[in-house]
LUMROMAR-290718 format. One record per residue (C-alpha): residue in one letter; x, y, z. Coordinates in steps of 0.02 Angstrom, whole numbers, plus 50000, padded with zeros to 5 digits. Last residue first. Layout:
<atoms>
{atom "A", {X, Y, Z}}
...
</atoms>
This chain:
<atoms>
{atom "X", {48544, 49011, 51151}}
{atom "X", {48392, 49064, 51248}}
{atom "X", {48476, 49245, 51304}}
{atom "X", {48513, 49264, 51124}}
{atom "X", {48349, 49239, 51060}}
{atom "X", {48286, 49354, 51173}}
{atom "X", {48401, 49502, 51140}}
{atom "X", {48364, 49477, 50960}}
{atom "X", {48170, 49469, 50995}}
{atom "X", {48191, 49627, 51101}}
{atom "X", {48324, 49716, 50952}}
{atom "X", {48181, 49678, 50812}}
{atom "X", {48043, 49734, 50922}}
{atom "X", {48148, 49898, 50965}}
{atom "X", {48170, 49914, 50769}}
{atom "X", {47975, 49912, 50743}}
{atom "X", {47958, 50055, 50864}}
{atom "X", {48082, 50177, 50780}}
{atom "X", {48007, 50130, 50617}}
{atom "X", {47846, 50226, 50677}}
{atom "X", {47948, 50334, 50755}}
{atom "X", {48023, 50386, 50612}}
{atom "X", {47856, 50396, 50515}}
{atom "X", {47770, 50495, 50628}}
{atom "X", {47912, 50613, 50620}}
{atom "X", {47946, 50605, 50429}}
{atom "X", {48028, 50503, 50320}}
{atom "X", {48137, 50588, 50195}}
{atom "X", {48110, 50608, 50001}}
{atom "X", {48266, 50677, 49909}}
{atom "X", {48332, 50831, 49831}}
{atom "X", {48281, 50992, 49891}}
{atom "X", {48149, 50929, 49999}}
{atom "X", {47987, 51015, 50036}}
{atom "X", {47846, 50893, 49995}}
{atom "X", {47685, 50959, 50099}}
{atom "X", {47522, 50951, 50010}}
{atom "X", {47626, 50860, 49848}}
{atom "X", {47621, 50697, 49915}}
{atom "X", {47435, 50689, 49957}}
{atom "X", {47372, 50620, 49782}}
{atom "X", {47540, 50484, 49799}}
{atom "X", {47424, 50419, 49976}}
{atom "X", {47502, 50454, 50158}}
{atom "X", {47431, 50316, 50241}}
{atom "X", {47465, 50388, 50416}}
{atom "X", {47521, 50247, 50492}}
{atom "X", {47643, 50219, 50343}}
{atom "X", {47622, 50239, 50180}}
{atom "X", {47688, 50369, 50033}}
{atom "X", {47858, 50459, 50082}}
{atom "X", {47852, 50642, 50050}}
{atom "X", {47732, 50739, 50157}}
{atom "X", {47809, 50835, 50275}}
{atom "X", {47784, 50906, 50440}}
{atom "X", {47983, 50922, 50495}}
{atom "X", {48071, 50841, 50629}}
{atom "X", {48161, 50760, 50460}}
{atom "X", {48223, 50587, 50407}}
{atom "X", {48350, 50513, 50293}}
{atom "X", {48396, 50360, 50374}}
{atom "X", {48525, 50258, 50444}}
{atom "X", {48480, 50112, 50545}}
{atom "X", {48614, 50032, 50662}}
{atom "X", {48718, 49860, 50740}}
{atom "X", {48603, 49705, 50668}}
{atom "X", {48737, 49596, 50742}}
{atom "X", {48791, 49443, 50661}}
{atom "X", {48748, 49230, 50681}}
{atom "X", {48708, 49231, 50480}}
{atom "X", {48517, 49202, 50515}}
{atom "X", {48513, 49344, 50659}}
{atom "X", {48600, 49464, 50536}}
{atom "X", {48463, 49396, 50381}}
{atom "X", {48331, 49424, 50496}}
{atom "X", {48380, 49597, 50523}}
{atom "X", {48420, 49669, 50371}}
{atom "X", {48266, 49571, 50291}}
{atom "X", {48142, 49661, 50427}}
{atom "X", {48241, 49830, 50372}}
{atom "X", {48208, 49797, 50188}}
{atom "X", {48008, 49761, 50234}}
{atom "X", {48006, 49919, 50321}}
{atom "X", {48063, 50026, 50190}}
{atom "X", {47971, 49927, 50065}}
{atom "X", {47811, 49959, 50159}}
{atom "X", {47874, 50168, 50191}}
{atom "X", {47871, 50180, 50002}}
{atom "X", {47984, 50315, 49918}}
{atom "X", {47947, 50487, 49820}}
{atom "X", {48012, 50560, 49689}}
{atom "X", {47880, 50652, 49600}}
{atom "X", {47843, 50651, 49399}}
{atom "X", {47662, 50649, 49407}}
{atom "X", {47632, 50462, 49372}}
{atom "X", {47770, 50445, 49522}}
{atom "X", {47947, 50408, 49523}}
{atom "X", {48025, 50283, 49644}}
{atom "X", {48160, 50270, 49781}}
{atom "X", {48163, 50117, 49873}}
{atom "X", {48362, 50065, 49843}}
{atom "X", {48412, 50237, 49929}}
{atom "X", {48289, 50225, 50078}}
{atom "X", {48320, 50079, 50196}}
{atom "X", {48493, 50102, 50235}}
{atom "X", {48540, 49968, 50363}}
{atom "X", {48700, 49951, 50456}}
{atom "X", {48844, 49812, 50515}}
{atom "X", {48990, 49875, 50595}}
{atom "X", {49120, 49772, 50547}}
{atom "X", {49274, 49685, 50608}}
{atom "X", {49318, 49560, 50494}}
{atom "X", {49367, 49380, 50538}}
{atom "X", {49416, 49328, 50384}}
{atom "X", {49264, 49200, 50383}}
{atom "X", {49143, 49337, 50444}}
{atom "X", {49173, 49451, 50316}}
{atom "X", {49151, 49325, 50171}}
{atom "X", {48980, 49276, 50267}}
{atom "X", {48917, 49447, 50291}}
{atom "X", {48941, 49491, 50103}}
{atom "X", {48884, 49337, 50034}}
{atom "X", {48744, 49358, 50168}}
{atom "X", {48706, 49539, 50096}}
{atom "X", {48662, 49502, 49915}}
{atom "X", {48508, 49385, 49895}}
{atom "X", {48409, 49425, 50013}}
{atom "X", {48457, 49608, 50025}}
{atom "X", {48388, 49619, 49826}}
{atom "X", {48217, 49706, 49852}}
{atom "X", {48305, 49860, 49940}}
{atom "X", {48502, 49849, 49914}}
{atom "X", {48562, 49987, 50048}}
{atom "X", {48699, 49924, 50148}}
{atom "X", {48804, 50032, 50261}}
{atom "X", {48954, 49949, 50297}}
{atom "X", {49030, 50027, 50454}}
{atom "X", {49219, 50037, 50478}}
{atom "X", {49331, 50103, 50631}}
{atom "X", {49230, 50010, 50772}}
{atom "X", {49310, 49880, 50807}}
{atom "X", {49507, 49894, 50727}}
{atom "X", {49543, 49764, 50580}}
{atom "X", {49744, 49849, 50561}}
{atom "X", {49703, 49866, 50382}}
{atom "X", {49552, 49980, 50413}}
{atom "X", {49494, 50085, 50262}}
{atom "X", {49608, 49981, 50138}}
{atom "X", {49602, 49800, 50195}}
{atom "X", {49417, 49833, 50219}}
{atom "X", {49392, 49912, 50057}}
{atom "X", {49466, 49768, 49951}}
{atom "X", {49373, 49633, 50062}}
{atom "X", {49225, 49730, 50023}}
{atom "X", {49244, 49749, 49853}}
{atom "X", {49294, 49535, 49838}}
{atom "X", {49136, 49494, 49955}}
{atom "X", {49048, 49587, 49812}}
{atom "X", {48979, 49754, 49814}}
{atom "X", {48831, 49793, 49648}}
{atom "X", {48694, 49783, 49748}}
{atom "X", {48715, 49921, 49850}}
{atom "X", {48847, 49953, 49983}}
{atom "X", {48862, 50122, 50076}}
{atom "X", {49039, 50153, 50178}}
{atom "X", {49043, 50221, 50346}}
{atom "X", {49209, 50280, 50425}}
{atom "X", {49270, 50306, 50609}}
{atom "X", {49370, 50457, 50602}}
{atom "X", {49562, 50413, 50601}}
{atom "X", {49611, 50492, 50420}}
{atom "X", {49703, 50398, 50286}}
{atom "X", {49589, 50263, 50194}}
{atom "X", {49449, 50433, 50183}}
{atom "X", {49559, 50505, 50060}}
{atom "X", {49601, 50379, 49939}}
{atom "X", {49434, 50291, 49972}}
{atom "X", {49366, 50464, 49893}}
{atom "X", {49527, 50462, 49758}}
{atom "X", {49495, 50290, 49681}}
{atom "X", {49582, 50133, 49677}}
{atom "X", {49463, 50082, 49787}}
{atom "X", {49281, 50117, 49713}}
{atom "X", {49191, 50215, 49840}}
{atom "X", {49115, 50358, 49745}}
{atom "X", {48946, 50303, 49677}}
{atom "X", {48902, 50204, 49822}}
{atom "X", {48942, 50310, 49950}}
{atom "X", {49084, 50363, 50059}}
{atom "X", {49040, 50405, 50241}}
{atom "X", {49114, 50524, 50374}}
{atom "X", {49097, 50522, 50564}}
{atom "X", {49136, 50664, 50682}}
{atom "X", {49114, 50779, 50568}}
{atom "X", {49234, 50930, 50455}}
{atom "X", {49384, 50890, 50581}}
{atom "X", {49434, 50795, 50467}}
{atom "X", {49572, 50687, 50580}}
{atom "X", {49751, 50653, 50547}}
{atom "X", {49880, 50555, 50685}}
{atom "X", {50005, 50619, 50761}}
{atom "X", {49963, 50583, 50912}}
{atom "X", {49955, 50720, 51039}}
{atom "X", {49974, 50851, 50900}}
{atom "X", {49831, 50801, 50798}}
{atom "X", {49852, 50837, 50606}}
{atom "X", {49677, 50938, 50550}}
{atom "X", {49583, 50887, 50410}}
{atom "X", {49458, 51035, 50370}}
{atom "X", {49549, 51097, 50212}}
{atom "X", {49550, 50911, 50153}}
{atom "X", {49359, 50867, 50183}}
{atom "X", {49331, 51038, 50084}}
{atom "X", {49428, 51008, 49921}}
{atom "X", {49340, 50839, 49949}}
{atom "X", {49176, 50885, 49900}}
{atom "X", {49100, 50701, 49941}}
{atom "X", {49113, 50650, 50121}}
{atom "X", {48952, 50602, 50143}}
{atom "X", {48892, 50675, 50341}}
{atom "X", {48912, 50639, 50508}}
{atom "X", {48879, 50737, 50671}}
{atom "X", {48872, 50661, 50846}}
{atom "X", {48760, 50680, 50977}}
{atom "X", {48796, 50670, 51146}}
{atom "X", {48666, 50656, 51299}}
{atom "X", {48617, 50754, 51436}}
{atom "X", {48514, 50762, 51609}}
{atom "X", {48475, 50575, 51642}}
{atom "X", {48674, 50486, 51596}}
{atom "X", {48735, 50657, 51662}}
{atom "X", {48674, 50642, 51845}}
{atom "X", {48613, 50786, 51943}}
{atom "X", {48424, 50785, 51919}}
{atom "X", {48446, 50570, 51988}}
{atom "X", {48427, 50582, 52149}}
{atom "X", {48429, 50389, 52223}}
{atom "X", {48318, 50410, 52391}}
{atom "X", {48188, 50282, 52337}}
{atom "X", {48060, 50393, 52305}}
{atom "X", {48195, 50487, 52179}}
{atom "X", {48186, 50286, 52113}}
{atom "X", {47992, 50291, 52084}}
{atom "X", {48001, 50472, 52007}}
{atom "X", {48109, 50406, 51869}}
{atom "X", {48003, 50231, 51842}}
{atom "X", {47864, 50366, 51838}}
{atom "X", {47922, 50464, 51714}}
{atom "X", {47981, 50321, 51593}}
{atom "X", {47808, 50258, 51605}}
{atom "X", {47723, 50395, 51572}}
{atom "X", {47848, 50414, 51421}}
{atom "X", {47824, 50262, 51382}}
{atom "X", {47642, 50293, 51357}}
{atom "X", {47665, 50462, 51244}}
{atom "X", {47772, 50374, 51133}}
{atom "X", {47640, 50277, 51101}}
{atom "X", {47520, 50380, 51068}}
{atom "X", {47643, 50476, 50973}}
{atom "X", {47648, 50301, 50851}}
{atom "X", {47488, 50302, 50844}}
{atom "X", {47443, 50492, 50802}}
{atom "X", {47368, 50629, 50898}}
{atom "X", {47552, 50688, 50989}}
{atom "X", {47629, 50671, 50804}}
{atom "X", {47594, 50879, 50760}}
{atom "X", {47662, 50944, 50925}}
{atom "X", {47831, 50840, 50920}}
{atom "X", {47846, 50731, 51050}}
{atom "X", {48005, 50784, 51126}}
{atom "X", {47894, 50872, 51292}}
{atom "X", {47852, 50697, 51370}}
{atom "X", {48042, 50658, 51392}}
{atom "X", {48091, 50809, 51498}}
{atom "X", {48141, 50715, 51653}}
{atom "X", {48260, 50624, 51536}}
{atom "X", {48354, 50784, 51498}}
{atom "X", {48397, 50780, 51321}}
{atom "X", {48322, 50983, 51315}}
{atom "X", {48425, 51023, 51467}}
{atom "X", {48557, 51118, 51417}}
{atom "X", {48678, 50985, 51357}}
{atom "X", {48608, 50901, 51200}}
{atom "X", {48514, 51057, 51155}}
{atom "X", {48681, 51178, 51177}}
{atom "X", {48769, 51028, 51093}}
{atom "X", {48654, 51036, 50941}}
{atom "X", {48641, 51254, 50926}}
{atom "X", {48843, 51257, 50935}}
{atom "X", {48841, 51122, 50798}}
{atom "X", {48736, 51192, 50684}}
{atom "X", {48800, 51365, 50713}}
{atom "X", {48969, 51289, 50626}}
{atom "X", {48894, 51184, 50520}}
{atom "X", {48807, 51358, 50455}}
{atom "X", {48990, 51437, 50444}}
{atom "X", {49071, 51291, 50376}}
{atom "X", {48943, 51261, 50243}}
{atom "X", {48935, 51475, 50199}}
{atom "X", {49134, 51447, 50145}}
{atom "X", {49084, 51302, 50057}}
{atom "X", {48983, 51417, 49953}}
{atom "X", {49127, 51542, 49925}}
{atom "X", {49180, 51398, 49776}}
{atom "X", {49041, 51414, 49681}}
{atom "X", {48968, 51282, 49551}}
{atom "X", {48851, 51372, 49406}}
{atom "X", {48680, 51308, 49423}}
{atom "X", {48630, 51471, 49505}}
{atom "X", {48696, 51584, 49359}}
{atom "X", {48656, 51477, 49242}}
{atom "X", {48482, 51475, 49309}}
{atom "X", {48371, 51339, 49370}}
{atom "X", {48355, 51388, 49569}}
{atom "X", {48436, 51224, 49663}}
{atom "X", {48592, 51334, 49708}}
{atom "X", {48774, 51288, 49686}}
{atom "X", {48928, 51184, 49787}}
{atom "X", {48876, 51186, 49960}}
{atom "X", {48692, 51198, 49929}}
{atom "X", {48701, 51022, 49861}}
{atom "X", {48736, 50963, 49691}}
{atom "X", {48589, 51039, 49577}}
{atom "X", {48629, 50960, 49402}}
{atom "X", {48724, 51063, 49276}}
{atom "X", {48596, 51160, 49144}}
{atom "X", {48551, 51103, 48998}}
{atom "X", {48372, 51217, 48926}}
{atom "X", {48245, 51155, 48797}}
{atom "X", {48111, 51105, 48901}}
{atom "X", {48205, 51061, 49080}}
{atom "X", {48345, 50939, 49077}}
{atom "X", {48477, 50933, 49197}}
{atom "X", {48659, 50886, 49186}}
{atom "X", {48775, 50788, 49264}}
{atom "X", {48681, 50639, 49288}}
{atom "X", {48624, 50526, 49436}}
{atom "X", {48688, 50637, 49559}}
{atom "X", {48802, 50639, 49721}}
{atom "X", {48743, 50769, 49861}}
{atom "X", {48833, 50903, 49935}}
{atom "X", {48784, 51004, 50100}}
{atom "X", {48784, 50862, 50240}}
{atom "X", {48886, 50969, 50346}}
{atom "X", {48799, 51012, 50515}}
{atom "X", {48695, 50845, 50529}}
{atom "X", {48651, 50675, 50463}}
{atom "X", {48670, 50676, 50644}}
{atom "X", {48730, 50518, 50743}}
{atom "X", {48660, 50467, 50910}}
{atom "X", {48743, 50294, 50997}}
{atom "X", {48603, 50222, 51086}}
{atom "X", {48610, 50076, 51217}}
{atom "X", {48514, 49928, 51224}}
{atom "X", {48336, 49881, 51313}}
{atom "X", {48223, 49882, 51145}}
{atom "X", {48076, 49953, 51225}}
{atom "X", {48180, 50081, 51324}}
{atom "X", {48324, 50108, 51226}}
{atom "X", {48269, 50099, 51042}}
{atom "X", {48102, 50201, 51090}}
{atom "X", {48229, 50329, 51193}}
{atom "X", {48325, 50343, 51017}}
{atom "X", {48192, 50375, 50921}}
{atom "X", {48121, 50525, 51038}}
{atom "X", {48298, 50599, 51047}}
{atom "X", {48329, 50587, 50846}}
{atom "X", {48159, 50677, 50826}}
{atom "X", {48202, 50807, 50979}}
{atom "X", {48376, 50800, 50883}}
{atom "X", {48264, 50882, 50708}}
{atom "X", {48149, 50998, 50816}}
{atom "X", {48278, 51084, 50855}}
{atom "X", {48380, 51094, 50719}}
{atom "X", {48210, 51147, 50629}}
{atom "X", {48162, 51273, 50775}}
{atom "X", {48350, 51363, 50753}}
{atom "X", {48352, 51386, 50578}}
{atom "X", {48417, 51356, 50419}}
{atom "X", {48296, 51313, 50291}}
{atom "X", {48371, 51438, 50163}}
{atom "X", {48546, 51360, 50171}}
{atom "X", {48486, 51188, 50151}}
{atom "X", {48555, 51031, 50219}}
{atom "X", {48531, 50871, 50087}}
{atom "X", {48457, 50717, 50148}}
{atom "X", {48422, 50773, 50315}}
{atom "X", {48444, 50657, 50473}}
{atom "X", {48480, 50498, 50555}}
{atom "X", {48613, 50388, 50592}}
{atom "X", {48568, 50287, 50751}}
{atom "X", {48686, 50157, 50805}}
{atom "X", {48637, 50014, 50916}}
{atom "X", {48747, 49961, 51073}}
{atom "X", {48809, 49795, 51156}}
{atom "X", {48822, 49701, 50994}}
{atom "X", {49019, 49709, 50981}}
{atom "X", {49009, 49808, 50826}}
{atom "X", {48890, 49906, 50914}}
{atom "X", {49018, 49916, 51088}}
{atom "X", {49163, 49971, 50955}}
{atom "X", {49064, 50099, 50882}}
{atom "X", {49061, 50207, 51068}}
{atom "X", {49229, 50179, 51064}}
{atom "X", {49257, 50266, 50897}}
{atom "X", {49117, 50405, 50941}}
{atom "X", {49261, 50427, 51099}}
{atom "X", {49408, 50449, 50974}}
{atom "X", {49304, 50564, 50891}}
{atom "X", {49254, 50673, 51019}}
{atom "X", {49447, 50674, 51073}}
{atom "X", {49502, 50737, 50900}}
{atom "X", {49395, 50888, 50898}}
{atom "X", {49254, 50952, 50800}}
{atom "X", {49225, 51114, 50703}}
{atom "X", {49397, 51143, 50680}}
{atom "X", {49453, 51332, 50680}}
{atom "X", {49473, 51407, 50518}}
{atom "X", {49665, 51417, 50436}}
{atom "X", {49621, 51286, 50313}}
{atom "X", {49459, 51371, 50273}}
{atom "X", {49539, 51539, 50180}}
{atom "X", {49678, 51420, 50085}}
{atom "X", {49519, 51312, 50023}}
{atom "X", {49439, 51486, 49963}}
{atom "X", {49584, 51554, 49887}}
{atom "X", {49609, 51383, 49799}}
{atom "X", {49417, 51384, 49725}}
{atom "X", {49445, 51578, 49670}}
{atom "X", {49619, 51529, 49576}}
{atom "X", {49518, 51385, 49478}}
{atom "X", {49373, 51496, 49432}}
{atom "X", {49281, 51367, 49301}}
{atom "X", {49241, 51243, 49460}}
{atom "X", {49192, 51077, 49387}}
{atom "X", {49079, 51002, 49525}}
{atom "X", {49140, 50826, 49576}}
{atom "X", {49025, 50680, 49574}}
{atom "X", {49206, 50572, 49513}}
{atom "X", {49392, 50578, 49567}}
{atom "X", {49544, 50489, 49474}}
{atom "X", {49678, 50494, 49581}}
{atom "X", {49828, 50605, 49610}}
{atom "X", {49738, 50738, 49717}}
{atom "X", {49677, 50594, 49851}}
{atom "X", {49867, 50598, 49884}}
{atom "X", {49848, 50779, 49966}}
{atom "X", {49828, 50738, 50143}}
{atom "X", {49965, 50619, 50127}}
{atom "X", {49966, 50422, 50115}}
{atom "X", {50109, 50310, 50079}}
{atom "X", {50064, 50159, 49963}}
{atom "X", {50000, 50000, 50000}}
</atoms>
């Protein structure tokens, strides 16, 4: 294996990359955000690292959840907000009914650029280049919108920036607090099922709390009840930005992005003799990497032996996301791993393979296939002798309207009342915790199983 350097990525073919016509602009700008301040740290890292290691281990669950694309115009404090009280509320579900351990990951404070199908875009009689995130042009259809910007990533850091402040404020000022639990259902899910439900463990999370203060064991003061810790993650894509954002730390000498706490590649970009693996095979966050279809035990071997040579729990999560064909592709996969004694964080994204296109021309994605992909995720982990270790999803705290099904039978007719994404469908709150309450089934009945064995 070659030496790696923060630059080496540079010497490799790279693809889903904007083509920036101001070449002298886009290195002013990178220049500008090497000498910003970090917007996470080494130790946080190290710790979401540990934290991995117990779900690889099965003693914890991961929970990756969170916009598809962040916008600049969206940005505000009430949808941040009500975004974690969404990642809170599924996480307590996972925790209480499903008795195990939550680590909370944000599709959060960077997830600005998004991979595309084509370069282009097609209205009428107009080509224009395809919308790529906020952090590289504008979803208006102009040339002037359409055209990539280098001062955009500039805006990224400074949102991910408030982001961040506003999600550890939350996390540690008394929103996560325990005591608090009946005020993170979100006003528009209290009348539905699944915030029925909700509402009923909470009851029953209050008074287990108030029957141990009874006791004489004062719980306001400790951390485990009056915060939590989210982490941020998002696709690292743009990597003229990952690389001004990796930071060398001084205690170790090691190399960190200090853009999230966790990165992924996807399944466009992760091809290993490319420059995304390239880049990602050389820092020490923990790493996520989506498999469709298309991965064989050979890929994943390949990855593996690049991403984490020295086989360290925790370091590398395989994201899978292969919708009708799970059946058929994952236990290669899991099997292959397990015979070379792989260390692997094993996770389930539900949405990308269940994406369809309506009569009308709408994106949208079935909440039945969603759940039927995560029912075959988990059966096939318990069939192969594995751990079912997380769920990543794009979701939103966020009224919408843009995933047909679920408790709420949202119909194709209704998708349009409330579809707000720039790119693609999420699930929304009632839907979340809708699948948050069918994954704490899945993790009893695992639990179960294992106790019998």
């Amino acid at each position: 294996m070659k030496a790696w350097d923060i630059k080496s990525w540079r010497k490799k073919n790279i693809l889903q990359q904007p083509n920036y016509t101001d070449r002298q602009k886009l290195e002013n700008i990178e220049s500008a955000i090497r000498a910003f301040p970090p917007l996470i740290f080494a130790d946080e890292v190290r710790n979401l690292t540990k934290q991995l290691e117990r779900v690889c281990e099965g003693k914890a669950f991961l929970l990756q959840g969170g916009d598809c694309a962040e916008s600049f115009a969206e940005f505000n404090a009430v949808n941040i907000q009500d975004t974690l009280r969404l990642i809170l509320q599924m996480a307590v579900v996972l925790t209480f009914a499903g008795s195990c351990p939550v680590v909370k990951v944000g599709r959060l404070a960077g997830q600005f650029a998004k991979p595309r199908s084509s370069d282009t875009e097609i209205i009428g009689n107009i080509e224009l280049p395809s919308y790529r995130g906020d952090m590289i042009n504008d979803i208006s259809f102009s040339m002037e919108s359409r055209n990539p910007d280098p001062e955009r990533m500039s805006r990224a850091y400074n949102q991910s920036a408030s982001t961040l402040n506003l999600l550890r404020a939350f996390a540690k000022g008394g929103l996560a607090d325990l005591h608090q639990v009946h005020k993170w259902n979100l006003e528009f899910v209290k009348g539905s099922r699944s915030g029925k439900k909700f509402q009923d463990m909470a009851d029953r999370i209050g008074e287990a709390l108030e029957f141990m203060e009874a006791c004489g064991i004062s719980l306001k003061d400790t951390p485990s009840i009056k915060e939590t810790t989210v982490y941020t993650s998002h696709e690292a894509l743009l990597l003229n930005y990952e690389e001004a954002l990796t930071r060398q730390d001084a205690a170790t000498g090691d190399w960190y992005d200090c853009s999230a706490h966790m990165l992924w590649i996807g399944e466009r970009t992760r091809q290993p003799e490319n420059a995304h693996i390239e880049f990602i095979r050389g820092i020490k966050n923990p790493v996520g990497v989506k498999a469709g279809p298309s991965m064989t035990p050979d890929d994943l071997m390949r990855l593996a032996d690049l991403i984490n040579p020295e086989n360290i729990s925790g370091r590398l999560t395989i994201i899978i996301r292969m919708g009708d064909e799970i059946t058929e592709k994952l236990p290669p996969l899991i099997r292959k791993a397990k015979s070379e004694g792989r260390k692997i964080v094993w996770s389930s994204d539900p949405m990308h393979s269940n994406t369809v296109i309506t009569d009308n021309d709408i994106k949208t994605r079935s909440f039945n296939r969603i759940l039927e992909e995560v029912k075959n995720f988990f059966e096939i982990q318990y069939a192969e002798g594995t751990h079912a270790g997380g769920i990543h999803c794009e979701m939103t705290g966020q009224n919408v309207t843009e995933c047909i099904g679920g408790a709420q039978a949202i119909t194709e007719k209704e998708l349009t009342e409330k579809y707000y994404t720039s790119c693609d469908p999420r699930l929304n709150a009632n839907q979340a915790l809708e699948l948050s309450f069918l994954i704490s089934d899945f993790l009893k009945t695992a639990k179960n199983r294992k106790n019998l064995q």
